[in-house]
C-alpha positions as CSV (number, residue, x, y, z in Angstrom):
1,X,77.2,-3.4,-75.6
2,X,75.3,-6.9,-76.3
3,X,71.7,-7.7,-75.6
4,X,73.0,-10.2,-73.7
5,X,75.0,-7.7,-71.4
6,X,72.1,-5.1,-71.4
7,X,70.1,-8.0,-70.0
8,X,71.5,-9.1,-67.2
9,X,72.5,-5.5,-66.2
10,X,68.8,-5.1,-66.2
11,X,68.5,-8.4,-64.2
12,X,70.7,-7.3,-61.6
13,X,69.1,-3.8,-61.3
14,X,66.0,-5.5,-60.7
15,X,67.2,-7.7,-58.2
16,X,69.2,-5.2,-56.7
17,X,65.7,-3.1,-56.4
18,X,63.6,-5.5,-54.9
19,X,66.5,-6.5,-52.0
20,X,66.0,-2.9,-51.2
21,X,62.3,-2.8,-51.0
22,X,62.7,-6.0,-49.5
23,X,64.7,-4.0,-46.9
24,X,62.6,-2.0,-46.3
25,X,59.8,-2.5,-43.6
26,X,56.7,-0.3,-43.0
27,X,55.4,-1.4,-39.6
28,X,51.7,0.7,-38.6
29,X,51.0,2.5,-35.2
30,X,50.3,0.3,-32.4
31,X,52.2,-3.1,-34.3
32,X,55.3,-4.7,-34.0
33,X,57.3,-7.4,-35.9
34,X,59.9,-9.6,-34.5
35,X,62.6,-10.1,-36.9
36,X,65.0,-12.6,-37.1
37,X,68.4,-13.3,-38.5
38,X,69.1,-16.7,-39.8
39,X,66.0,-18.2,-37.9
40,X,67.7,-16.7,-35.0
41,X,65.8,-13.6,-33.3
42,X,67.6,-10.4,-33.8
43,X,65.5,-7.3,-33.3
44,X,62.0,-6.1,-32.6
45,X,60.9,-3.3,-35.3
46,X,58.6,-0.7,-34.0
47,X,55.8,1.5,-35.8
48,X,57.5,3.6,-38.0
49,X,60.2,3.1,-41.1
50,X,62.6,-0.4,-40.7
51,X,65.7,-1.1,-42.6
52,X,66.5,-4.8,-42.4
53,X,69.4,-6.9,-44.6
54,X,67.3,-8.8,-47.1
55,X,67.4,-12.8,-47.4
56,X,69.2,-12.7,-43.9
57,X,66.4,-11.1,-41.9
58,X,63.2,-12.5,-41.9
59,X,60.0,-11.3,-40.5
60,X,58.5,-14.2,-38.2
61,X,55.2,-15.9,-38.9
62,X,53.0,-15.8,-36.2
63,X,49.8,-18.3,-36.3
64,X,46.7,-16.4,-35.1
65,X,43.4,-17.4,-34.8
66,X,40.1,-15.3,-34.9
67,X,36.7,-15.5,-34.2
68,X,34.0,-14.8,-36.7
69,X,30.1,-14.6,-36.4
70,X,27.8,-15.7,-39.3
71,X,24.3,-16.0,-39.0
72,X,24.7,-16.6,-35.4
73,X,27.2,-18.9,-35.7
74,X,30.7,-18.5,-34.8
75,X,33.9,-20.0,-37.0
76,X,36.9,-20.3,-36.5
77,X,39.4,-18.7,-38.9
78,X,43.6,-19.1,-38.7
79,X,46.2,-17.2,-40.5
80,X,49.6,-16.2,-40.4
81,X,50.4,-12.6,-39.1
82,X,53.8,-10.5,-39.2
83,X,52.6,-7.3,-37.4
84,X,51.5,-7.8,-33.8
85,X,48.7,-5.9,-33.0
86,X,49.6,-4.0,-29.2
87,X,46.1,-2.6,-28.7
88,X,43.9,-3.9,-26.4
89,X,42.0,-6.9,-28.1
90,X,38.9,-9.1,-27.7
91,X,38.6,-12.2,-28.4
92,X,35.1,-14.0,-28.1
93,X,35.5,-17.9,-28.0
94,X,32.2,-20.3,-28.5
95,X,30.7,-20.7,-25.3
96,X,31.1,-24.3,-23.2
97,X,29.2,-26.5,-21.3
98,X,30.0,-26.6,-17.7
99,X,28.5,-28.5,-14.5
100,X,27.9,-26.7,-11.5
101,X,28.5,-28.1,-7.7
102,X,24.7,-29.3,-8.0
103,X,25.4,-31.2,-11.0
104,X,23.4,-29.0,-13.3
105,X,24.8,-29.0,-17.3
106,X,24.8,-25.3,-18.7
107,X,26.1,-23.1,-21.4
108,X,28.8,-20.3,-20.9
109,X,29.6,-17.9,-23.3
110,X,32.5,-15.3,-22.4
111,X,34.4,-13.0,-24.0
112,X,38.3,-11.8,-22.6
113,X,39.3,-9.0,-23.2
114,X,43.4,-9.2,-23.4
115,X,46.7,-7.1,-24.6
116,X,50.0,-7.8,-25.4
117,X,52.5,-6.0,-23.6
118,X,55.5,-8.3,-24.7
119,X,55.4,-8.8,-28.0
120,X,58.1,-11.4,-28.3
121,X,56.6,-13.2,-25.6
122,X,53.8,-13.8,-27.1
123,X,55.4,-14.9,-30.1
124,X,58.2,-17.2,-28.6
125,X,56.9,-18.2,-25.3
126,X,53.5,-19.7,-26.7
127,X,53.0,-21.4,-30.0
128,X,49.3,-20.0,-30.5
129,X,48.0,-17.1,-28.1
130,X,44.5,-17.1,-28.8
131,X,44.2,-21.3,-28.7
132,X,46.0,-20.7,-25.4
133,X,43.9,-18.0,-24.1
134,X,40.7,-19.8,-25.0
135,X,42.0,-23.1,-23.4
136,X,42.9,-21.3,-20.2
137,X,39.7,-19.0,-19.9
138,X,37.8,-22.4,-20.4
139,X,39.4,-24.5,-17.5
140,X,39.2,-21.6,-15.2
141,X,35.7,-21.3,-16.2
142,X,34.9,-25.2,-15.5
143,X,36.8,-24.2,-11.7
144,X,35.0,-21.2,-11.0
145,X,31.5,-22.2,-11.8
146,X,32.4,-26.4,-10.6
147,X,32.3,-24.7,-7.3
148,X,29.1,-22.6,-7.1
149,X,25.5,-23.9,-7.1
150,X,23.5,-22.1,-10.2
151,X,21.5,-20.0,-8.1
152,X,24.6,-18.4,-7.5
153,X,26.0,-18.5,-11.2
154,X,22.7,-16.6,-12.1
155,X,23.4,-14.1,-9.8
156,X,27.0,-13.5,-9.2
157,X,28.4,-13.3,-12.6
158,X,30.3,-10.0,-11.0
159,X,32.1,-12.5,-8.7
160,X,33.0,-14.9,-11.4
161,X,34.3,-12.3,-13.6
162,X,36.7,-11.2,-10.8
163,X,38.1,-14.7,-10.3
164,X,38.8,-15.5,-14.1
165,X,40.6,-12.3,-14.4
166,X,42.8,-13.0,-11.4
167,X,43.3,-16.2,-12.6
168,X,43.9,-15.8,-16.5
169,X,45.9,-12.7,-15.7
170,X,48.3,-14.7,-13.4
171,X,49.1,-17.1,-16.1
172,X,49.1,-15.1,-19.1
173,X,51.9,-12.7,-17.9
174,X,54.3,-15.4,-18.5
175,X,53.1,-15.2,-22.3
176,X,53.6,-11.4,-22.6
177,X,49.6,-10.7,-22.4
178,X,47.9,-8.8,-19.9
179,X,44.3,-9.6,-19.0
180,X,42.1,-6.4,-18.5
181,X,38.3,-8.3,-17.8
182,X,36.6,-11.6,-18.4
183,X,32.9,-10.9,-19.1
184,X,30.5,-14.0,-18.9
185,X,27.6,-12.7,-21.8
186,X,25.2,-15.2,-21.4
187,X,24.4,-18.6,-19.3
188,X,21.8,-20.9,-20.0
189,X,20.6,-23.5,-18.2
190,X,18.8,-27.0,-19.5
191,X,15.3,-26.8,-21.0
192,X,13.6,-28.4,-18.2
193,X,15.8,-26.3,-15.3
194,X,14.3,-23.4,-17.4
195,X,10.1,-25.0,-16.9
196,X,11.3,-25.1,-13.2
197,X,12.4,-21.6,-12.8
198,X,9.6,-20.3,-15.1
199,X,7.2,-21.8,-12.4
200,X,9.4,-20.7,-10.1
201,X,9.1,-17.4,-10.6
202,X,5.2,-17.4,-11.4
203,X,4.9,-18.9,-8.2
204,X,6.6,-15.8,-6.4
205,X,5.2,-13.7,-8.5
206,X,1.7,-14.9,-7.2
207,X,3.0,-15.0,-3.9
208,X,4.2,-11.4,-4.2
209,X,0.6,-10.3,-5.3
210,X,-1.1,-11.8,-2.6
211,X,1.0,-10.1,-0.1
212,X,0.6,-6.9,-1.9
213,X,-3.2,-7.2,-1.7
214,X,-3.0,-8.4,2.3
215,X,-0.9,-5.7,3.1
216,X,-3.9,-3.4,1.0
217,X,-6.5,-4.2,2.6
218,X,-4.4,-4.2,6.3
219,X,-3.6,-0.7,5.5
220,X,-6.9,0.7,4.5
221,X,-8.1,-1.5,7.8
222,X,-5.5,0.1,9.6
223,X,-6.3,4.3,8.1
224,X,-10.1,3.4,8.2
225,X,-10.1,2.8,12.3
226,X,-7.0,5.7,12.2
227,X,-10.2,7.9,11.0
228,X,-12.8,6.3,13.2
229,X,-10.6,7.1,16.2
230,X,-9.6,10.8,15.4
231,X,-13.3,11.3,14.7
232,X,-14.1,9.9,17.9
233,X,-10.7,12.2,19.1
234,X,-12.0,15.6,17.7
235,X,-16.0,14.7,18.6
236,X,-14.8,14.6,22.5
237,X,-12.4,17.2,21.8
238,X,-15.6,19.1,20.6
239,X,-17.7,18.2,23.5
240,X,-15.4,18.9,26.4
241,X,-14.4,22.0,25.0
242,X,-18.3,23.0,25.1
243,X,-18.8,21.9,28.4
244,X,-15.7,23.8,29.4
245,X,-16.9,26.6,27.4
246,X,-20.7,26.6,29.0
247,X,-19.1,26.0,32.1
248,X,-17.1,29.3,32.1
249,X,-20.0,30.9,30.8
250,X,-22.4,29.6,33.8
251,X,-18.9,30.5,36.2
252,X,-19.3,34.2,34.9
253,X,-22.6,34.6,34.7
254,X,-22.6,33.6,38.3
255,X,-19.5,35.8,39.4
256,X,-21.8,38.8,37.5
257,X,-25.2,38.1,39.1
258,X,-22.5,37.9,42.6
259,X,-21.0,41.5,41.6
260,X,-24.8,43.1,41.0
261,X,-25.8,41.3,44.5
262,X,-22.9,42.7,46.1
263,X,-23.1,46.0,44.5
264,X,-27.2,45.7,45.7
265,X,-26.0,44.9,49.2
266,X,-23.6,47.6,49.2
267,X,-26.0,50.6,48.0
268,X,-28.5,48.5,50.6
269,X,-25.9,49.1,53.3
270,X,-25.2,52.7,52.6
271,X,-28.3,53.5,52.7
272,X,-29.9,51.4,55.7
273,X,-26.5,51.7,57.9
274,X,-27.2,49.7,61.1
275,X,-30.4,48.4,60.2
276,X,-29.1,46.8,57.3
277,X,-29.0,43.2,58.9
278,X,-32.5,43.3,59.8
279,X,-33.8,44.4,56.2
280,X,-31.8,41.5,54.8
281,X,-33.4,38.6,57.5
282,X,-36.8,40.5,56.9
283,X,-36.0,40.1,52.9
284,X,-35.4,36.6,53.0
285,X,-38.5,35.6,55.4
286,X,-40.8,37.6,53.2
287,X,-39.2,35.4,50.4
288,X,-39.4,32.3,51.9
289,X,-43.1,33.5,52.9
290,X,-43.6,33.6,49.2
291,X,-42.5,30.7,48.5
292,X,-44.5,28.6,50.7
293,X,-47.6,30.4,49.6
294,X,-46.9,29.0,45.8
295,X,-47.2,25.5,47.3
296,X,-50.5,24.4,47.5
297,X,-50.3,21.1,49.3
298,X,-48.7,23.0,52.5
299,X,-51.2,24.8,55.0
300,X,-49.1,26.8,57.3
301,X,-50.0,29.4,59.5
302,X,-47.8,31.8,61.8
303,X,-46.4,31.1,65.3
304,X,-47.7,34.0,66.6
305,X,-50.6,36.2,65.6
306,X,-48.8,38.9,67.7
307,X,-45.2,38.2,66.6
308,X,-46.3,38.1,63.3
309,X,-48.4,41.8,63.9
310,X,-44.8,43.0,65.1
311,X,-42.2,41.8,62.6
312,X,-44.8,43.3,59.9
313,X,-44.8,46.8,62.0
314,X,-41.3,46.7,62.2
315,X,-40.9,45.5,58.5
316,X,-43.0,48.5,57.7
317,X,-41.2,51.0,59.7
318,X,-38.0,50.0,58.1
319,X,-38.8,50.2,54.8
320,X,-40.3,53.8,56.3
321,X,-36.9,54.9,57.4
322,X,-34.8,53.8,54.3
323,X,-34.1,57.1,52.5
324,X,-34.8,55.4,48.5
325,X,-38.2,53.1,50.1
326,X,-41.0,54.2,47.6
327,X,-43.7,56.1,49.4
328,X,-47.1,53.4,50.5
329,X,-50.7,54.2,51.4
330,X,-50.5,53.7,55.3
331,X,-52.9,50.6,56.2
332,X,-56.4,50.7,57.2
């Protein structure tokens, strides 16, 4: 056999060894590749070991464009993919200037987060996904805000979230993509809009602390005459609670001093019988005799000499006949 023979023997084993590893196609987890046959689309392969017919079948070239930060900056960078990444992706687009219904310029930066659930959709229904996801987020986002005043984009980025994903979703099912959330990362407003709400806010801020301190110094008005008026409360409280307690005392002292008359009167009656009524009429003249002798500015003097001599002598003989009357010298 010739060199020249030996050669092209080799030739062909080589060429016969790449068409196979040209044949063959290694496709990751979570990828796919659209294949296709004479610039025609034959097959979709799927993660996992592909055999496809080399020179005929082609893997199709799929423009993609990506995002990338550097020093705060973000750059756009395009290539040409063959395996279609199926996870769930995000895709972070420069942010844009949109006017709000009050004809106020800001700055929107959002991010969508998007996955492709088609995958030759994606590749044959649009020529550039992530140009056409960016151009779509960024008219719906001129819409939604173009509507709302930017009070309201400051505080209802929840609600515009909502409404770009309804919208982006809507379209971008055509396109094989499905559009789990839009999230709107940062708005700023013009420089001077900013002075204003600065002020703004130190104004309410003020305005907040002043009605702090009123409402202090109301409540401590408001305990401080609470106090004074329980202490008033609890001082008549204590007060009537004396004179109730004095009161009952004076009420049984007097129902005491009534039981130890009545008990006097009733050891006065046992022993005097009858002539009990007398003893008590001559008992309270003799008192009321008393009395009038401890007033010096009256002069008084008996009715009778003789009626006086009598009630005496009959005094006498009373006191004679109780049974207890202490013993006296007779009179001279």
């Amino acid at each position: 056999m010739t060199e020249a023979v030996m050669v092209v023997i080799a030739a062909i084993g080589v060429f016969v060894v790449t068409l196979l590893v040209k044949g063959i196609r290694i496709v990751p987890e979570q990828s796919a590749v659209m294949i296709e046959r004479l610039g025609k689309f034959r097959t979709q392969l799927d993660a996992g070991l592909n055999i496809i017919i080399p020179v005929i079948d082609k893997p199709r070239s799929v423009p993609w464009r990506t995002t990338v930060k550097d020093a705060g900056q973000k750059f756009y960078v395009v290539s040409n993919i063959t395996n279609l990444d199926l996870r769930e992706q995000v895709y972070d687009f420069p942010s844009q200037s949109v006017i709000t219904r009050d004809n106020v310029g800001i700055q929107v930066d959002a991010v969508v987060y998007f996955q492709i659930t088609h995958p030759q959709k994606s590749v044959y229904e649009i020529s550039n996904l992530p140009i056409a996801l960016e151009t779509l987020t960024q008219t719906t986002l001129r819409n939604v805000i173009g509507e709302m005043d930017l009070d309201d984009t400051l505080t209802s980025r929840e609600t515009i979230n909502a409404s770009l994903v309804e919208t982006i979703d809507g379209a971008a099912q055509a396109w094989g993509v499905k559009v789990n959330r839009v999230e709107v990362q940062d708005i700023t407003p013009p420089q001077d809009v900013l002075a204003s709400m600065e002020q703004q806010m130190k104004a309410e801020r003020e305005r907040r602390a002043r009605v702090t301190e009123a409402e202090g110094f109301k409540s401590a008005a408001v305990l401080r005459a609470e106090g004074e008026r329980d202490a008033r409360i609890a001082e008549a409280d204590g007060e009537r609670e004396a004179a109730i307690r004095e009161a009952e005392g004076a009420a049984q002292a007097i129902e005491r001093l009534a039981d130890a008359e009545k008990a006097k009167l009733q050891r006065v009656q046992e022993a005097l019988g009858d002539t009990t009524g007398d003893y008590l009429i001559g008992m309270r003249y003799m008192q009321t005799l008393d009395q009038m002798a401890g007033n010096q500015n009256v002069v008084w003097m008996p009715h009778s000499a003789t009626d006086l001599g009598s009630f005496i002598g009959g005094y006498k003989a009373l006191l004679g006949t109780a049974p207890d009357a202490p013993k006296t010298p007779e009179a001279t």
